[in-house]
C-alpha positions in Angstrom: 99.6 63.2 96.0 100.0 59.2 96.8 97.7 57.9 98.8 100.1 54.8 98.9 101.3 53.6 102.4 104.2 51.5 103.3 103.9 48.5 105.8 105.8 50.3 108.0 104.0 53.6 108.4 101.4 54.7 110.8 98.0 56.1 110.0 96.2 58.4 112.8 92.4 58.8 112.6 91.4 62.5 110.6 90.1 63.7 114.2 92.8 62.6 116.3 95.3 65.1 118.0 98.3 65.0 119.8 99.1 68.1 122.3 103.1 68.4 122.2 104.2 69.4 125.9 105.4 73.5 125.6 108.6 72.9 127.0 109.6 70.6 123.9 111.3 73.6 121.2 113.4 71.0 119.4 111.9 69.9 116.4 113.7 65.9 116.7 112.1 66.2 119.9 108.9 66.7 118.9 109.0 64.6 116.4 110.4 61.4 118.0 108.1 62.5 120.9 104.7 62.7 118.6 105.8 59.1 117.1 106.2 57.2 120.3 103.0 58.5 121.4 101.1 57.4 118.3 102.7 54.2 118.8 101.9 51.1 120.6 106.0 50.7 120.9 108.7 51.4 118.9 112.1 50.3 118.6 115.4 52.9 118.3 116.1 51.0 114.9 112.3 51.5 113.9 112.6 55.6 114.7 115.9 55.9 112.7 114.3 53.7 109.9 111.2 55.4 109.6 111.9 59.1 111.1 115.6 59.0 109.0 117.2 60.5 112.1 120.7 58.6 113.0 121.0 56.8 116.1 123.6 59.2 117.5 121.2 61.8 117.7 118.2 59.8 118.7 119.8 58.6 122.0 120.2 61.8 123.7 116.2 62.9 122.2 115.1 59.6 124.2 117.1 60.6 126.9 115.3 63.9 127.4 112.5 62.6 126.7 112.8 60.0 129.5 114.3 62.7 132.4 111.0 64.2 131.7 108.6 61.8 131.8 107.0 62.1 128.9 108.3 58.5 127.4 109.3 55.4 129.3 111.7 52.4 128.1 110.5 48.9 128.4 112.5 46.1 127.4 114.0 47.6 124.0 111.4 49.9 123.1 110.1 53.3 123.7 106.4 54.0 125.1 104.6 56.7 126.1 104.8 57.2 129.7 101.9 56.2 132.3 100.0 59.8 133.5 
């Protein structure tokens, strides 16, 4: 197993963990939901780029995301949403 990382991956502390909200059951959702929360901002081009999901089905994802506030847009990228 590589212990390699590209400049464009994220590393998350060992003890560090992320609660997915229950009423996500999609797996893109989870997914694209976990990344935007582990990062300080993130581009759609960067989640295509680094989760290999194509824009077309991103865009609804954020969308849902965003009618629940759980994620918020600013400017052109994705954040997690203020509590």
């Amino acid at each position: 197993m590589s212990t390699n990382m590209s400049a464009n991956q994220t590393t998350i502390p060992a003890a560090t963990r992320f609660d997915v909200p229950d009423d996500l059951t999609a797996a893109d959702s989870k997914l694209v939901y976990l990344f935007v929360t582990v990062s300080d901002g993130v581009t759609v081009d960067e989640l295509q780029a680094t989760l290999d999901i194509k824009k077309i089905s991103l865009f609804p994802v954020l969308d849902t995301l965003s009618e629940r506030g759980l994620i918020d847009r600013v400017d052109d990228e994705y954040v997690t949403a203020a509590s």
